[in-house]
C-alpha positions in Angstrom: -5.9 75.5 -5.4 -8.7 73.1 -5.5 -9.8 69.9 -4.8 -12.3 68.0 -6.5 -14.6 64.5 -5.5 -14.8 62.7 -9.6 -17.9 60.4 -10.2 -15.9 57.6 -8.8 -16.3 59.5 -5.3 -12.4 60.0 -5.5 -10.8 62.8 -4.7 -8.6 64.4 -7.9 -5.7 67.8 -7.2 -5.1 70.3 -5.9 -5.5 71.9 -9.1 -5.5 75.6 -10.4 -8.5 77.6 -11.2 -7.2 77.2 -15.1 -7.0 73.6 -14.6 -10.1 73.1 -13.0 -11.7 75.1 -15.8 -10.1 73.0 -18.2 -11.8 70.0 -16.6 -15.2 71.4 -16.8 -14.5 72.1 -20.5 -13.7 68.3 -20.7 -16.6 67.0 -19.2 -15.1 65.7 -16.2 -16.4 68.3 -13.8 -20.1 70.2 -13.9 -21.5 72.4 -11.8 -22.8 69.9 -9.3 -18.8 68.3 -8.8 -17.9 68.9 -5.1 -15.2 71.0 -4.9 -13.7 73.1 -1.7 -10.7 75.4 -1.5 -7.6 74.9 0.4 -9.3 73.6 3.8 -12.7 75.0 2.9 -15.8 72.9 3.2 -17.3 70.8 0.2 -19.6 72.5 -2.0 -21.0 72.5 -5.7 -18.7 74.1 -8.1 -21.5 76.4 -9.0 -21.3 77.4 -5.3 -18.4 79.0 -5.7 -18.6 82.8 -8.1 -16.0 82.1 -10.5 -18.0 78.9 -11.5 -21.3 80.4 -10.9 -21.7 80.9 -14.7 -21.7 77.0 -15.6 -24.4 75.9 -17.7 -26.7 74.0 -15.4 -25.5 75.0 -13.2 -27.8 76.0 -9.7 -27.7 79.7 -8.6 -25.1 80.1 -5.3 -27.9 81.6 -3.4 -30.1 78.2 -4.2 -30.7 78.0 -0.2 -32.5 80.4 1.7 -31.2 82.5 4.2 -31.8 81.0 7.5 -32.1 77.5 6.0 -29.9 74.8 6.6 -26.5 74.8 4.4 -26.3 71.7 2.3 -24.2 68.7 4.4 -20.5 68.2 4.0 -18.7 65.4 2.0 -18.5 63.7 6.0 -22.0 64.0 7.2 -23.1 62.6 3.9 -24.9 59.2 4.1 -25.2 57.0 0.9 -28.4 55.6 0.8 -26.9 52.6 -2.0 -25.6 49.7 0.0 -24.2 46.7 -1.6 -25.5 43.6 -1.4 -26.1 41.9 2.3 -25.2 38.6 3.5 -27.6 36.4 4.0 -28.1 36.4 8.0 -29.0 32.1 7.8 -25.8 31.3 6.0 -23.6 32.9 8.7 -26.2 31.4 11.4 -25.2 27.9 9.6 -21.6 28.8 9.3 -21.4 29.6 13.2 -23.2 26.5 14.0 -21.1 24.3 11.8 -17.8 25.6 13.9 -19.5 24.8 16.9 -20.6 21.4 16.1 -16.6 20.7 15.4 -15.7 21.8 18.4 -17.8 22.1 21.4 -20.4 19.6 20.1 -18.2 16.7 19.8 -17.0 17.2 23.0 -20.6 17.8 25.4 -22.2 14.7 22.6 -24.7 17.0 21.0 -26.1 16.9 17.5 -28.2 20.1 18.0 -25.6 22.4 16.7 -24.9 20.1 13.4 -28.2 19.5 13.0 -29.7 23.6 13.3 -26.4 24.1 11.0 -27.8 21.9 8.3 -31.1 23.3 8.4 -29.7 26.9 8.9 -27.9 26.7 5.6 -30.3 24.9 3.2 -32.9 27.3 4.0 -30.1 29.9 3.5 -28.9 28.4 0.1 -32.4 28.5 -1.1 -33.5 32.1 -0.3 -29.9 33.0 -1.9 -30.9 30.9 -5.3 -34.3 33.0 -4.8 -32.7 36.5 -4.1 -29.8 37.7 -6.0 -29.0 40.5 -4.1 -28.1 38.3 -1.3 -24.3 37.3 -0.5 -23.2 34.2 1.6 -23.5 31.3 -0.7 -19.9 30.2 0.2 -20.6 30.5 4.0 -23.6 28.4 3.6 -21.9 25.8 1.6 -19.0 26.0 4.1 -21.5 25.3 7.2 -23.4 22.4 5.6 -19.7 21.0 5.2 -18.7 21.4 8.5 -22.1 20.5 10.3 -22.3 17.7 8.1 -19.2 16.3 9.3 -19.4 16.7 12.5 -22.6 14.6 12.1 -20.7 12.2 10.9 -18.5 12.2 13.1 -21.0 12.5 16.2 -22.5 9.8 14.7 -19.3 7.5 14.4 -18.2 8.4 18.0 -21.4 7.2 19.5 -21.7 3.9 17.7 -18.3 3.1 18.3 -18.9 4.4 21.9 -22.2 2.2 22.1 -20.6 -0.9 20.6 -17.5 -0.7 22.7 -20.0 -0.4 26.3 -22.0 -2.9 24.6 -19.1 -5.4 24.3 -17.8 -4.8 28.0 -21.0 -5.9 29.2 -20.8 -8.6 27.0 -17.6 -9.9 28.3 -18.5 -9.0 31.7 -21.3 -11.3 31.3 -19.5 -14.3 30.0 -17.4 -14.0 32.9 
């Protein structure tokens, strides 16, 4: 019995030899499908003798003796990787949380304000670069460090004005 890896990198059986030849006739298997037997290792159908003969198929003895045998489905690496999020929208995202929490409580602006900056420069090299994820967590930090600029903002003038008024009254006393 046999088990196969399709082009969707699935794997499809066990399936019989007749099967598996049935397949091939189909078009959904060649001689380059990966393939192993019952616990074997994966290899090229044309690897294996009774496929040997598939049109296109590379000779089994395509690597030289003493050479390297060609890696398993594990040890290989796909060198297509999807799109990466843009490091300065989750640099604005993170500084946007902190400026709701620990920078309304220590009365510091830096985070809100780095979090602004962070992701406007991070929308923009998105707009620039399609290939870049993280619009949403940019968007999502400028919201967040935006309001807690705001409300920085409204703590410290109430703050101000209320200090300001004591020594008002303490004044007119």
């Amino acid at each position: 019995m046999y088990k196969i890896v399709g082009a969707d990198q699935k794997e499809y059986g066990p399936v019989s030899l007749e099967e598996l030849r049935n397949w091939i006739s189909e078009g959904r298997a060649n001689g380059q499908t990966l393939a192993k037997v019952e616990g074997g290792p994966w290899k090229p159908l044309s690897a294996f003798p009774e496929f040997a003969d598939l049109p296109g198929a590379a000779p089994a003895s395509a690597v030289p003796p003493g050479a390297a045998p060609p890696p398993s489905l594990a040890q290989m690496t796909y060198s297509s990787r999807g799109p990466e999020t843009n490091s300065l929208a989750i640099a604005g995202l993170v500084m946007g949380i902190l400026q709701l929490t620990v920078g309304l409580f220590c009365c510091v602006p830096l985070f809100g304000i780095l979090g602004v900056i962070f992701s406007l420069v991070a929308l923009s090299q998105i707009k620039k670069n399609p290939q870049q994820t993280g619009r949403g967590m940019a968007i999502a930090g400028l919201i967040m460090s935006g309001l807690g600029l705001i409300v920085f903002i409204v703590l410290f003038a109430f703050g101000f004005l209320h200090g300001f008024m004591e020594a008002f009254r303490r004044r007119g006393r």
